[in-house]
VMD Tcl script that builds the backbone (N, CA, C; Angstrom):
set m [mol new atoms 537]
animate dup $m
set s [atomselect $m all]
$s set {name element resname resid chain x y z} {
  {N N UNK 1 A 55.326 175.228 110.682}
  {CA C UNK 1 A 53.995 174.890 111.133}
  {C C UNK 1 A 54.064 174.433 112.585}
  {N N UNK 2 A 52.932 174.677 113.381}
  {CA C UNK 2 A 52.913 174.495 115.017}
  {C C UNK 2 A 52.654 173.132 115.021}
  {N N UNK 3 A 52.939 172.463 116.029}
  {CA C UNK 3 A 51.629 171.604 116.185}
  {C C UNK 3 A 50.499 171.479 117.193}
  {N N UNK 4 A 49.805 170.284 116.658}
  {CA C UNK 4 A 48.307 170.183 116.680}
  {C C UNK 4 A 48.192 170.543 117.976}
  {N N UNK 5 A 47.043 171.556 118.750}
  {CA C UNK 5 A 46.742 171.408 119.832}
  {C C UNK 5 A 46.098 170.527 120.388}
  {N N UNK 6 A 45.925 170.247 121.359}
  {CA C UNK 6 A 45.074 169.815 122.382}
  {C C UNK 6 A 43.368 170.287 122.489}
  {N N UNK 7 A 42.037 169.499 122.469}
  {CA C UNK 7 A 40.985 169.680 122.585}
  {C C UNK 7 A 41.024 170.038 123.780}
  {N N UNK 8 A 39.933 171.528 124.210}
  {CA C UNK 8 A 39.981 171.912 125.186}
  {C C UNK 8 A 38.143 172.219 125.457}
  {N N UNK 9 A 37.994 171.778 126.484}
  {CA C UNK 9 A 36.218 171.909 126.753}
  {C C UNK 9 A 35.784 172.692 128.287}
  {N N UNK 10 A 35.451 173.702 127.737}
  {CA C UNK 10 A 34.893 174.804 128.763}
  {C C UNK 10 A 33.697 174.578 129.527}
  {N N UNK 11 A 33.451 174.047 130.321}
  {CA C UNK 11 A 31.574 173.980 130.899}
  {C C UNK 11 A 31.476 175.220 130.619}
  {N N UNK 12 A 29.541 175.742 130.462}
  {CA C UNK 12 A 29.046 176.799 130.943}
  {C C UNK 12 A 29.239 176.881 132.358}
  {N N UNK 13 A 28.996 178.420 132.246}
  {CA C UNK 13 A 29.436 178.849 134.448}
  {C C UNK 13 A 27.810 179.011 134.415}
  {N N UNK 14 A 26.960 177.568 135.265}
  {CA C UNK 14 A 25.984 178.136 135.405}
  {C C UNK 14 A 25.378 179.382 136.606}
  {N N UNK 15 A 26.668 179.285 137.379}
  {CA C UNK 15 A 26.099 180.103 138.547}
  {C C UNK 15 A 25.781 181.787 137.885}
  {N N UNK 16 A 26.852 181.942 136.929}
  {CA C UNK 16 A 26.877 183.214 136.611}
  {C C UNK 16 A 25.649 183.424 135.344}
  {N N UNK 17 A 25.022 182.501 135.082}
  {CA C UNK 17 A 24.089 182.257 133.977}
  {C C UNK 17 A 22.410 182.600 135.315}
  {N N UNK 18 A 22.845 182.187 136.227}
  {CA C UNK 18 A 21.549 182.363 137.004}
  {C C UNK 18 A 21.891 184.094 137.673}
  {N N UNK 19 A 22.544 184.221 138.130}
  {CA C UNK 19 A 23.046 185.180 138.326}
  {C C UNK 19 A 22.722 186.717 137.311}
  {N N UNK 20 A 23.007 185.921 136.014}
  {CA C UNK 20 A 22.210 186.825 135.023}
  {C C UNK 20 A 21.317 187.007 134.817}
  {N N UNK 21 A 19.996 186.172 134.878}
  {CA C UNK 21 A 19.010 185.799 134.973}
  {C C UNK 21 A 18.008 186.657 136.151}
  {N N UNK 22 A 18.679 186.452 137.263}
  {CA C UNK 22 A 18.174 187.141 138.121}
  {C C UNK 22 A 17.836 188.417 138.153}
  {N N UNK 23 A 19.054 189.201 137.715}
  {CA C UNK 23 A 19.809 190.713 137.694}
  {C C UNK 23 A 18.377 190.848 136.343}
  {N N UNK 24 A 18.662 190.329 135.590}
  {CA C UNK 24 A 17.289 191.131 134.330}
  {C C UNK 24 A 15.957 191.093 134.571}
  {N N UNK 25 A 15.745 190.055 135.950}
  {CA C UNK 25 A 14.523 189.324 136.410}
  {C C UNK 25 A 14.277 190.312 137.515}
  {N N UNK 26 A 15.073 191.174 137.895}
  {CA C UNK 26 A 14.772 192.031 138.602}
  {C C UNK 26 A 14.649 193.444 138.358}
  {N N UNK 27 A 15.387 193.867 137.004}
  {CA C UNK 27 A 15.036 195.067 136.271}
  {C C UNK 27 A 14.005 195.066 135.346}
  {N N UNK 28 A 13.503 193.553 135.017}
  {CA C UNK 28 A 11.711 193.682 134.794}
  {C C UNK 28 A 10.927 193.784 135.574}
  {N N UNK 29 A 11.045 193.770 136.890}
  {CA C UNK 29 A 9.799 193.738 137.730}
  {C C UNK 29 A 10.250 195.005 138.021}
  {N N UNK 30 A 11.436 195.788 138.124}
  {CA C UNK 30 A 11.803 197.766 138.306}
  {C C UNK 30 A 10.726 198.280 137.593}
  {N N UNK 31 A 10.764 197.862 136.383}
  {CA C UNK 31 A 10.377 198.879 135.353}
  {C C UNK 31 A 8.840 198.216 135.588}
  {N N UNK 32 A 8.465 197.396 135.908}
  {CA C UNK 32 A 7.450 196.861 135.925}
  {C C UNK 32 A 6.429 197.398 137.291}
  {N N UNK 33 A 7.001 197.191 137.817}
  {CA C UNK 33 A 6.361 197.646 139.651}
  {C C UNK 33 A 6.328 199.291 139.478}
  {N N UNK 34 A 7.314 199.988 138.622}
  {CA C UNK 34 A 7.104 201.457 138.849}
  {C C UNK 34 A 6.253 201.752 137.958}
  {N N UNK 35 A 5.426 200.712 136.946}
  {CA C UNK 35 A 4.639 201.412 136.265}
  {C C UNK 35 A 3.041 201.489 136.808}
  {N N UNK 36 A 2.708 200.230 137.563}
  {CA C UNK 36 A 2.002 199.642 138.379}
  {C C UNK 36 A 1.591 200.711 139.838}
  {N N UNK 37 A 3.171 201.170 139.912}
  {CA C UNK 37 A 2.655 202.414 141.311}
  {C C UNK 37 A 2.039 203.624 140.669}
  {N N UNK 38 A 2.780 204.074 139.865}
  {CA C UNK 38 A 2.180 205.521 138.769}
  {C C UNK 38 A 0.375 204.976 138.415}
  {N N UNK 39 A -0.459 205.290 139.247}
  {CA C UNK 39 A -1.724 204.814 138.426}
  {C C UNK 39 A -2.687 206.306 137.916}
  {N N UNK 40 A -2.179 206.603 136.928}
  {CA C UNK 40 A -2.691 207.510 136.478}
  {C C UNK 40 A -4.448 207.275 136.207}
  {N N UNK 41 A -5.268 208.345 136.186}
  {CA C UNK 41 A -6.596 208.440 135.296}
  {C C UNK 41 A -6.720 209.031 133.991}
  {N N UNK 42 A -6.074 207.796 133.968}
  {CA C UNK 42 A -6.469 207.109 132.267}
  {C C UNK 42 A -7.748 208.383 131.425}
  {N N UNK 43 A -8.888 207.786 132.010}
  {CA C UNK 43 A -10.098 208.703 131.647}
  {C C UNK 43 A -10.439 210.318 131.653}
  {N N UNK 44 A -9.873 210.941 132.882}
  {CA C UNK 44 A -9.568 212.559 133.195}
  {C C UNK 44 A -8.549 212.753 132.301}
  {N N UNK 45 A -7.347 212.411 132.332}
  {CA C UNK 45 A -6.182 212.680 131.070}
  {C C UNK 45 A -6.851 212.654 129.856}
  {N N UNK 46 A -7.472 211.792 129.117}
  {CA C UNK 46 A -7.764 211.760 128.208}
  {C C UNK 46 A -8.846 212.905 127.965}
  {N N UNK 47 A -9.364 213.367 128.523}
  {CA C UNK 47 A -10.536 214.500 128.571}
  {C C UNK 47 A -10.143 215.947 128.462}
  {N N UNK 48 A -9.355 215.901 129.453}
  {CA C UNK 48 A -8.113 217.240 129.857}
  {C C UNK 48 A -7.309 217.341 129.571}
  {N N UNK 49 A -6.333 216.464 129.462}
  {CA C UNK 49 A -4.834 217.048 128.738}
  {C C UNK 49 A -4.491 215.665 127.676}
  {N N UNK 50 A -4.776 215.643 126.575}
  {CA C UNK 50 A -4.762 214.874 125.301}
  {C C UNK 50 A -3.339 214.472 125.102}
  {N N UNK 51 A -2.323 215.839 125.141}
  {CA C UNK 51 A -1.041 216.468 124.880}
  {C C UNK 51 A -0.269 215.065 125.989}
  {N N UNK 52 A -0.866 215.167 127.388}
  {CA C UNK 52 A -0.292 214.366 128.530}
  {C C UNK 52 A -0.534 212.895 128.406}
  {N N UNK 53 A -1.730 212.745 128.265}
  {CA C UNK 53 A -2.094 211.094 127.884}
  {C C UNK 53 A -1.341 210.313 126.855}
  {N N UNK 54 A -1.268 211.358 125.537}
  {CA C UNK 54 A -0.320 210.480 124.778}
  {C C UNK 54 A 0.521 210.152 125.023}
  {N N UNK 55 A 1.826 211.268 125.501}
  {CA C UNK 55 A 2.947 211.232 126.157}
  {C C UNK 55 A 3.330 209.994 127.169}
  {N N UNK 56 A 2.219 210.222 127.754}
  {CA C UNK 56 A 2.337 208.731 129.036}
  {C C UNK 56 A 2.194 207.484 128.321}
  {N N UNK 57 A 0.982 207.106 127.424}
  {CA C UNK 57 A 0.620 206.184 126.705}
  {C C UNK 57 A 2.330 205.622 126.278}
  {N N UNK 58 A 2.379 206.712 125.593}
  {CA C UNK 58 A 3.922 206.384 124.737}
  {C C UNK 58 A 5.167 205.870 125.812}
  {N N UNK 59 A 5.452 206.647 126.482}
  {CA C UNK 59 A 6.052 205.994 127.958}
  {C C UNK 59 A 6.417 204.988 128.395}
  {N N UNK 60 A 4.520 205.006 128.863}
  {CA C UNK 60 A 3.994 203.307 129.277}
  {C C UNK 60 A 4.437 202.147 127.977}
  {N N UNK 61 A 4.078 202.701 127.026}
  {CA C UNK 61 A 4.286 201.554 126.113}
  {C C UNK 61 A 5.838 201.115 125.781}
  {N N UNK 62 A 6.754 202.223 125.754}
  {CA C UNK 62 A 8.189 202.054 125.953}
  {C C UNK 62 A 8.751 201.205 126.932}
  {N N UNK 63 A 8.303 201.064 128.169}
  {CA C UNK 63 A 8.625 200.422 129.370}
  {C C UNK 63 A 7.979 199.405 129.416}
  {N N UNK 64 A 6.884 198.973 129.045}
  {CA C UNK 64 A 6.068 197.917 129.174}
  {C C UNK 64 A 7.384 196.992 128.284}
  {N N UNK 65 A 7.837 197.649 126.596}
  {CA C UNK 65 A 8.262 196.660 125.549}
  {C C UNK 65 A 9.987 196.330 126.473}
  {N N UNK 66 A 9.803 197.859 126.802}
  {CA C UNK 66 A 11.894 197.168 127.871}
  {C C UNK 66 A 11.277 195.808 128.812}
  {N N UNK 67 A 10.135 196.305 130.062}
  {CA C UNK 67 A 10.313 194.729 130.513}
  {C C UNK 67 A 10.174 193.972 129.745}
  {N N UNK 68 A 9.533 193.638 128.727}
  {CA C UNK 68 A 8.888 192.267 127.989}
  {C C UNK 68 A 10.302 191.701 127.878}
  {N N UNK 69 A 11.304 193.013 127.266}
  {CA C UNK 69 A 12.305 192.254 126.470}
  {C C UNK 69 A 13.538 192.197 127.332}
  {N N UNK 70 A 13.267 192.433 128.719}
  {CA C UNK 70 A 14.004 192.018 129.938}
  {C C UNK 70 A 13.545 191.108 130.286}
  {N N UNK 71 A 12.790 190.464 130.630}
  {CA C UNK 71 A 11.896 189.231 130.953}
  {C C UNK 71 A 12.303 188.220 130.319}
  {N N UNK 72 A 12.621 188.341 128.425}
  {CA C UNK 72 A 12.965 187.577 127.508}
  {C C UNK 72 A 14.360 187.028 127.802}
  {N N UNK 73 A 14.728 187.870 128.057}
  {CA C UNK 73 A 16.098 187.734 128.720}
  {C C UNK 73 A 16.845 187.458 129.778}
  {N N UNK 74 A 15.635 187.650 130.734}
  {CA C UNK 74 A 16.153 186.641 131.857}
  {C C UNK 74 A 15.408 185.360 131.843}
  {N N UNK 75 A 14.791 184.713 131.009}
  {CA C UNK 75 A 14.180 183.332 130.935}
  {C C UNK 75 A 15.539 182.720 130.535}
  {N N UNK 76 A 15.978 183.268 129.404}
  {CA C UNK 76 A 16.937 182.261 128.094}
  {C C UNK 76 A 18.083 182.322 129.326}
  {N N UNK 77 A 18.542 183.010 130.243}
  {CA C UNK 77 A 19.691 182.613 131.144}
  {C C UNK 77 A 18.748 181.943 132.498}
  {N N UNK 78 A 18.034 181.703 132.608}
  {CA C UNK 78 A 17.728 181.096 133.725}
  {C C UNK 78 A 17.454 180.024 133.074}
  {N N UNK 79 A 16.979 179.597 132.064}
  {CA C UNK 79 A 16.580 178.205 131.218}
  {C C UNK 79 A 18.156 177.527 131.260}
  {N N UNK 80 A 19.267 178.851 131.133}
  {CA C UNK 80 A 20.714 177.893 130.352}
  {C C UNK 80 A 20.791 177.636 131.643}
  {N N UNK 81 A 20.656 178.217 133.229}
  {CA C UNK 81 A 21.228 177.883 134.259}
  {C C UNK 81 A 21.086 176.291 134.693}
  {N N UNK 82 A 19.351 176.324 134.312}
  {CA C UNK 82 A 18.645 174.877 134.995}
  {C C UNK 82 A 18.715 174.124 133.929}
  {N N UNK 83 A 19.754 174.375 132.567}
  {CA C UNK 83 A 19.054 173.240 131.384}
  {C C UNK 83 A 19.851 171.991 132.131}
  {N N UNK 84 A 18.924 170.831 130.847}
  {CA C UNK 84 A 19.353 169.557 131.642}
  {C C UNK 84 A 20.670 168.910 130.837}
  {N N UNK 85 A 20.546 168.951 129.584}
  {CA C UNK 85 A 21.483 168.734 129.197}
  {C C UNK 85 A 23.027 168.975 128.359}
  {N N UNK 86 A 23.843 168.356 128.561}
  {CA C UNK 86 A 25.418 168.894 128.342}
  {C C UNK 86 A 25.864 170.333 127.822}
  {N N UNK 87 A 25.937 170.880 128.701}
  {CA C UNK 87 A 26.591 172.684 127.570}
  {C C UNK 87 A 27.422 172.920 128.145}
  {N N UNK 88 A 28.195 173.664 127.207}
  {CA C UNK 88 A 29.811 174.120 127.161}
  {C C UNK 88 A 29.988 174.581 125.686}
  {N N UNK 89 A 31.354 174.751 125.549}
  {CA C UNK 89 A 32.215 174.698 124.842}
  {C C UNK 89 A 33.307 174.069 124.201}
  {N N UNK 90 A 33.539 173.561 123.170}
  {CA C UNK 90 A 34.648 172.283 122.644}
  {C C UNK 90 A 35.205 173.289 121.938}
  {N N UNK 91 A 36.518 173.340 121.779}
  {CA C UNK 91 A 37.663 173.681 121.378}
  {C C UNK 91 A 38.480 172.853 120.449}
  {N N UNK 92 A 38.206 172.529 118.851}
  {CA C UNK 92 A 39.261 171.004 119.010}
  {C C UNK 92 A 40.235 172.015 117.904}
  {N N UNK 93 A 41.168 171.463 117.068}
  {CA C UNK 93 A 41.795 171.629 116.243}
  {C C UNK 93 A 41.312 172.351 114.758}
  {N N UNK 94 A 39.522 171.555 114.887}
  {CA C UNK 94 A 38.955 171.091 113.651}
  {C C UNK 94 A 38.392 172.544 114.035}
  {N N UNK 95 A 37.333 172.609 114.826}
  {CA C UNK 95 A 36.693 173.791 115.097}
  {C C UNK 95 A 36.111 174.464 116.475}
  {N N UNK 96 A 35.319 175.414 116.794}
  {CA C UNK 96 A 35.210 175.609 117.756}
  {C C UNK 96 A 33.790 175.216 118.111}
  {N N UNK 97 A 33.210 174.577 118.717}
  {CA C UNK 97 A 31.851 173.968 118.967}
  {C C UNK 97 A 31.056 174.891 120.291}
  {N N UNK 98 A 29.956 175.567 120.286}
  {CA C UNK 98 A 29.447 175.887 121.545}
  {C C UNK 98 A 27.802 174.720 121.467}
  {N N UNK 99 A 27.519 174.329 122.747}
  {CA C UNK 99 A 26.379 174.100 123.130}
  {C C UNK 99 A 25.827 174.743 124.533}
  {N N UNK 100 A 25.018 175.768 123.758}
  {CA C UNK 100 A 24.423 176.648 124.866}
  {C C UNK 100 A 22.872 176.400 125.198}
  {N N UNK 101 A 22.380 175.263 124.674}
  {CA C UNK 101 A 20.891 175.253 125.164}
  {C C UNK 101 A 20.086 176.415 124.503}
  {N N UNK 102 A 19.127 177.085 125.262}
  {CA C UNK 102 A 18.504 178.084 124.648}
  {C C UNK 102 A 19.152 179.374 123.690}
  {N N UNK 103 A 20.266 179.697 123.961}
  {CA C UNK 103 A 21.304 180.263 123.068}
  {C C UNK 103 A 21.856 179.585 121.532}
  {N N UNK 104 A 21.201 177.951 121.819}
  {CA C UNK 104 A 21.547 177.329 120.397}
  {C C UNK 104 A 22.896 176.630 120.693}
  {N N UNK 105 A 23.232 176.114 119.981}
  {CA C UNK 105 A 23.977 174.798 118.882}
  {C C UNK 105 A 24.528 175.546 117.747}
  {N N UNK 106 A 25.686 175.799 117.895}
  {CA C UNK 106 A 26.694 176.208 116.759}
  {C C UNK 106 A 27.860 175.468 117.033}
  {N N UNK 107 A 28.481 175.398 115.060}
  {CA C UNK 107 A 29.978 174.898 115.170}
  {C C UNK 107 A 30.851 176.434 114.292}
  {N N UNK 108 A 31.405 176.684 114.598}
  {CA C UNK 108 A 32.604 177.411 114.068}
  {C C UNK 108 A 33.663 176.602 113.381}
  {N N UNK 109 A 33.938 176.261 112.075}
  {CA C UNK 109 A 35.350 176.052 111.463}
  {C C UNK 109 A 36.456 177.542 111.404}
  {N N UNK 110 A 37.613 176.304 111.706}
  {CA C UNK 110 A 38.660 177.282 112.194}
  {C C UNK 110 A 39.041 177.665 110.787}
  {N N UNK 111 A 38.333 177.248 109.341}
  {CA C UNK 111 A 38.823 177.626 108.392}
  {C C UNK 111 A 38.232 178.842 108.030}
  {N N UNK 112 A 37.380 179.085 108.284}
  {CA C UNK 112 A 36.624 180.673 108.576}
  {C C UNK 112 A 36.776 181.517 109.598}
  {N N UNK 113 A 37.487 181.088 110.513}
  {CA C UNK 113 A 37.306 182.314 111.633}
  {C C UNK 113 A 38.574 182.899 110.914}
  {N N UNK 114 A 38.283 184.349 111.683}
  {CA C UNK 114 A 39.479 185.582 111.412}
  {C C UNK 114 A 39.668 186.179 112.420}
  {N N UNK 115 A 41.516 185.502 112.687}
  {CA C UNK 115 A 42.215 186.069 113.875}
  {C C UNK 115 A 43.194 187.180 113.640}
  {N N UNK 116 A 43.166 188.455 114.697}
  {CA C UNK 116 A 43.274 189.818 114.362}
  {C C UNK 116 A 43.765 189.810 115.416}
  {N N UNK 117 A 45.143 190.525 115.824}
  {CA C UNK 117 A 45.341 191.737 116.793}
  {C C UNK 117 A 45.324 193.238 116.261}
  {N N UNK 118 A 44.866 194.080 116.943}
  {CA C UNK 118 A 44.729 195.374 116.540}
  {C C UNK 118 A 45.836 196.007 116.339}
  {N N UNK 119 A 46.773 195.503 117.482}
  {CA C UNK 119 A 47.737 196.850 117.186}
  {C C UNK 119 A 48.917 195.973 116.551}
  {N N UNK 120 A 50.032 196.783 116.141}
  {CA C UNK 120 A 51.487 196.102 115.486}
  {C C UNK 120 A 51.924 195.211 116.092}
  {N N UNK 121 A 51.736 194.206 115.730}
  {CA C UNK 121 A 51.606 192.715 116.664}
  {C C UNK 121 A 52.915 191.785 115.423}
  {N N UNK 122 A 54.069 191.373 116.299}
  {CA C UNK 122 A 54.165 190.254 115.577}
  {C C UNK 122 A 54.272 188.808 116.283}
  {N N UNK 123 A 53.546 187.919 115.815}
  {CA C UNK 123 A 52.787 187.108 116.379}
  {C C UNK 123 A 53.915 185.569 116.567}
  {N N UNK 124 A 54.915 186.273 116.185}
  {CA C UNK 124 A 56.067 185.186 116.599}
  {C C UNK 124 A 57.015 185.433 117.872}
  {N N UNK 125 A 56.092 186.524 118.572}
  {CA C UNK 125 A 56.576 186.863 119.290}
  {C C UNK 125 A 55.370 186.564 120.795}
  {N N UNK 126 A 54.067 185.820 120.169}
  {CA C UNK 126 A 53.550 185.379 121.285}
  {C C UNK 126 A 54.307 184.590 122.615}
  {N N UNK 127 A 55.363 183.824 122.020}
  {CA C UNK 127 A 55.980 182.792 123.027}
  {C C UNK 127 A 56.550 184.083 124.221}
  {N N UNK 128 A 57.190 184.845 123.869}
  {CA C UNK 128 A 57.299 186.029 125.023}
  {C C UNK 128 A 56.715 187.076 125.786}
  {N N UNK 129 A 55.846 186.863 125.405}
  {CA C UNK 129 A 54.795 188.312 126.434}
  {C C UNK 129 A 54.729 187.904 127.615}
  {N N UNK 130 A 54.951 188.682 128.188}
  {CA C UNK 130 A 54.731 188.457 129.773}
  {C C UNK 130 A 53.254 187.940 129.922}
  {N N UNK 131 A 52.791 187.434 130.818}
  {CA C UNK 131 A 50.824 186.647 130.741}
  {C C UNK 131 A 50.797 186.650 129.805}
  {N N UNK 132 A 49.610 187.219 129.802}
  {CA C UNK 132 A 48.279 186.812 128.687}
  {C C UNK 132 A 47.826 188.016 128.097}
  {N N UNK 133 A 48.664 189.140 127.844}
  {CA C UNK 133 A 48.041 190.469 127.580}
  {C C UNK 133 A 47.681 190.253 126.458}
  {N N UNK 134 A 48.324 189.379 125.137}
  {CA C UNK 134 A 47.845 189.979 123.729}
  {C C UNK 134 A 46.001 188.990 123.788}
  {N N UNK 135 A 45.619 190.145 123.609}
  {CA C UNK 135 A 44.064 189.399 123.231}
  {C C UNK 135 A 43.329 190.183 121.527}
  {N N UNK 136 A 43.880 188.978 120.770}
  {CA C UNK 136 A 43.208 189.117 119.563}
  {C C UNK 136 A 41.795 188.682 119.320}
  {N N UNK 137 A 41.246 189.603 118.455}
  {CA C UNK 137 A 39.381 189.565 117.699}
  {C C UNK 137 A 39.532 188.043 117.368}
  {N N UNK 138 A 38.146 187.164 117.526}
  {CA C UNK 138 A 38.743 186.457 116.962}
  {C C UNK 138 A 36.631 186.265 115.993}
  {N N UNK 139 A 36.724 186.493 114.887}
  {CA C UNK 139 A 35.425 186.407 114.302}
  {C C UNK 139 A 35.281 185.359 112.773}
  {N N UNK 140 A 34.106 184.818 113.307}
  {CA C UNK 140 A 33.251 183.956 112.065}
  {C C UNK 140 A 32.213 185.063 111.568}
  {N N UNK 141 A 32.170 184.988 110.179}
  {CA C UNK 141 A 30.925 185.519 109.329}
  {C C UNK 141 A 30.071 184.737 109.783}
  {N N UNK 142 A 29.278 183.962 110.626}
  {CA C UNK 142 A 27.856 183.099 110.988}
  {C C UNK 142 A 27.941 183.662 112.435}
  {N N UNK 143 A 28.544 184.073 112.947}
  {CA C UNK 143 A 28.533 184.895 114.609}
  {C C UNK 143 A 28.827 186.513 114.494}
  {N N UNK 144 A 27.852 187.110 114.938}
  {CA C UNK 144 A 27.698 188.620 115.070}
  {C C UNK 144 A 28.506 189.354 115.897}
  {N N UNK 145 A 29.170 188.543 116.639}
  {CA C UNK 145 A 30.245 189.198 117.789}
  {C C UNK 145 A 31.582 188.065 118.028}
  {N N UNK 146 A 32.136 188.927 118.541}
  {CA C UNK 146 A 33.746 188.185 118.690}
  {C C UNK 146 A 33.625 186.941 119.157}
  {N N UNK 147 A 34.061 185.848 118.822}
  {CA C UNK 147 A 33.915 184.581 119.570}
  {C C UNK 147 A 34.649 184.330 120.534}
  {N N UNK 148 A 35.603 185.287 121.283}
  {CA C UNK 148 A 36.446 185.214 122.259}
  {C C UNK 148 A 35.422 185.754 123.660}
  {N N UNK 149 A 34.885 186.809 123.102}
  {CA C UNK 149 A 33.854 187.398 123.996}
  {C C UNK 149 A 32.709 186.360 124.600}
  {N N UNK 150 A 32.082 186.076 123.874}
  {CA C UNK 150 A 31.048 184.353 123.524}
  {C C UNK 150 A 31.570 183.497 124.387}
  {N N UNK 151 A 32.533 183.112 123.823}
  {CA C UNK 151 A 33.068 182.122 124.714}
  {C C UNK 151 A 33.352 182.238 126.768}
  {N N UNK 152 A 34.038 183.819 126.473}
  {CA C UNK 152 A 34.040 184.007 127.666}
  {C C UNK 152 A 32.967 184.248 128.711}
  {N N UNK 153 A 32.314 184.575 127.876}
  {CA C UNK 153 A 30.773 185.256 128.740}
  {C C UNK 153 A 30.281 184.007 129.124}
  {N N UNK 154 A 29.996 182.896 128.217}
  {CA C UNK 154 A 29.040 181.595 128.360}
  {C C UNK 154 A 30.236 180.846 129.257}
  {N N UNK 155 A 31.929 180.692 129.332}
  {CA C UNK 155 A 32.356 180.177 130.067}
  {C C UNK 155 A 32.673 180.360 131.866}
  {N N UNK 156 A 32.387 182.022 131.995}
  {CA C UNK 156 A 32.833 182.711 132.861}
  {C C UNK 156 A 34.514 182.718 132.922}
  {N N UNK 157 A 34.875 183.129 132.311}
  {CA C UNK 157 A 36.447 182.766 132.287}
  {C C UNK 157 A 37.086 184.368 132.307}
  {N N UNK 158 A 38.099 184.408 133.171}
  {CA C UNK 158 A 38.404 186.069 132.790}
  {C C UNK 158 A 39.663 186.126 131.859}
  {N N UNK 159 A 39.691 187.140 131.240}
  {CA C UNK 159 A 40.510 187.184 129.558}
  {C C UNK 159 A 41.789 186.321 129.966}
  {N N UNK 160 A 43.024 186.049 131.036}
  {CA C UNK 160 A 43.771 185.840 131.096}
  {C C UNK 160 A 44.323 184.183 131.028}
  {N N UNK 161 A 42.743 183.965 131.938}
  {CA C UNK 161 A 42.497 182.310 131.867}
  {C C UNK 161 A 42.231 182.235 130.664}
  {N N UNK 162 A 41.349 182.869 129.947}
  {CA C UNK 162 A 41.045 181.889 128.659}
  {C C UNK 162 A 42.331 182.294 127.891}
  {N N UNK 163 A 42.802 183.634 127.912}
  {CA C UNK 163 A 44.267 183.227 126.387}
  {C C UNK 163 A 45.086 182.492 127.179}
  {N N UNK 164 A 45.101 181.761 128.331}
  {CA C UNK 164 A 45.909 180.793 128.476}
  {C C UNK 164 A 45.428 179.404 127.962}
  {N N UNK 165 A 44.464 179.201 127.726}
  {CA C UNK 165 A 44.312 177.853 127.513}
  {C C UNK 165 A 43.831 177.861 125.926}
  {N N UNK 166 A 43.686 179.143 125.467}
  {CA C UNK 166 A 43.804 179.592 123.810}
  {C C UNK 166 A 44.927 179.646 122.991}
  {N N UNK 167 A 45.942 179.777 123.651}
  {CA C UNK 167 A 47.940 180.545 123.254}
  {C C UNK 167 A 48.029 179.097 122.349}
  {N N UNK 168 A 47.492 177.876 122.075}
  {CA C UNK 168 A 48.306 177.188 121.025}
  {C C UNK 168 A 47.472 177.530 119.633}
  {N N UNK 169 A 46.433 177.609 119.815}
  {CA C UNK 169 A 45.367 178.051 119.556}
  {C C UNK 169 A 45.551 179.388 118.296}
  {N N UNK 170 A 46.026 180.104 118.961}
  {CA C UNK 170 A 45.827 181.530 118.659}
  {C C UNK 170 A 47.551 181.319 117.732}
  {N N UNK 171 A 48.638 180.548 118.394}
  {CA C UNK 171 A 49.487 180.935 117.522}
  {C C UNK 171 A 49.026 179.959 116.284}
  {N N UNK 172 A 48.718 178.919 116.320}
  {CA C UNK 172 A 48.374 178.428 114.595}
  {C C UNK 172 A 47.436 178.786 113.669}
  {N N UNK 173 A 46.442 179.947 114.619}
  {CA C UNK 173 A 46.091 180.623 113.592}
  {C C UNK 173 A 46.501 181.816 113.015}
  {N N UNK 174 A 47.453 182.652 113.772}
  {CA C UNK 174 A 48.023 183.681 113.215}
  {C C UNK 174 A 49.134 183.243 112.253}
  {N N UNK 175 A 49.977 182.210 112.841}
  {CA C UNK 175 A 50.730 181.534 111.845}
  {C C UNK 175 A 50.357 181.155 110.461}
  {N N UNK 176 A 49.191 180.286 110.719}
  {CA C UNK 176 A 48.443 179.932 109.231}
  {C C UNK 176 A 48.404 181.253 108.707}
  {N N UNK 177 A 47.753 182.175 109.175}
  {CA C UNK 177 A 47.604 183.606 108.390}
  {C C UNK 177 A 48.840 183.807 107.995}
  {N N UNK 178 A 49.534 184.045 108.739}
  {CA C UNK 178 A 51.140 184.572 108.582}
  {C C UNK 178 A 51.876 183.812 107.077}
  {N N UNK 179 A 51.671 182.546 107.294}
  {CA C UNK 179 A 52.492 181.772 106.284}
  {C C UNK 179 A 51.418 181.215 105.391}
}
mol reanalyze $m
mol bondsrecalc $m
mol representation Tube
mol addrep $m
């Protein structure tokens, strides 16, 4: 058996949270401003070409629902950029904790997550890899996507930094699996 790691606590990267924010805040007003220049007659279409009006209708209504749900999406990262209070990530032994503000309040127990490398991995052999290459799945049934991904995205961390400050981490849970 390993021992216990060390609690490890990630801030959110808010710059890259506004940053996101922006980038979707600006492909709603794309899709938004080009629908705004196209000003079709509405009324002549509908008279004359039935076939064309729908078509556009349908269009318009496609692009209208992408900005809405670009818009949606750059609020919830511009809300996490300016929120006021504490978010990050906790790391302890017990479990993995995120507080993301508009993204929510979750805990992960490490007794449910499921740690995976894909390929023929033996995991007693983490202490030697050169860096940080092995990057195992690491998933809870209550989270829809990898929590390594999650983590990284909301921390800004690039894969190498975080399996470095994951590697005690990652071997007691493959171990636990293992043994």
């Amino acid at each position: 058996m390993t021992e216990t790691p060390k609690p490890i606590q990630l801030p959110v990267d808010r710059t890259r949270s506004m940053t996101r924010g922006l980038w979707r805040l600006a492909a709603s007003v794309l899709v938004t401003g080009s629908l705004w220049q196209a000003n079709p007659d509405w009324g002549l279409l509908w008279q004359t070409h039935r076939a064309t009006f729908l078509a556009l209708a349908t269009l318009y209504l496609i692009m209208i629902a992408t900005s809405l749900l670009l818009l949606a999406a750059a609020t919830r990262w511009l809300l996490l950029a300016c929120w006021m209070a504490e978010l990050g990530v906790e790391i302890s032994p017990e479990s993995v904790r995120m507080k993301l503000g508009p993204f929510g309040r979750k805990t992960y127990d490490w007794s449910g997550i499921q740690m995976k490398i894909e390929a023929d991995f033996d995991w007693e052999l983490i202490d030697h890899m050169l860096g940080d290459t092995v990057v195992p799945s690491m998933r809870h049934p209550d989270c829809g996507e990898d929590l390594l991904l999650r983590i990284q995205r909301f921390a800004g961390l690039e894969t190498e930094e975080l399996m470095a400050l994951l590697r005690p981490y990652v071997k007691r849970a493959l171990s636990d699996m293992a043994g």
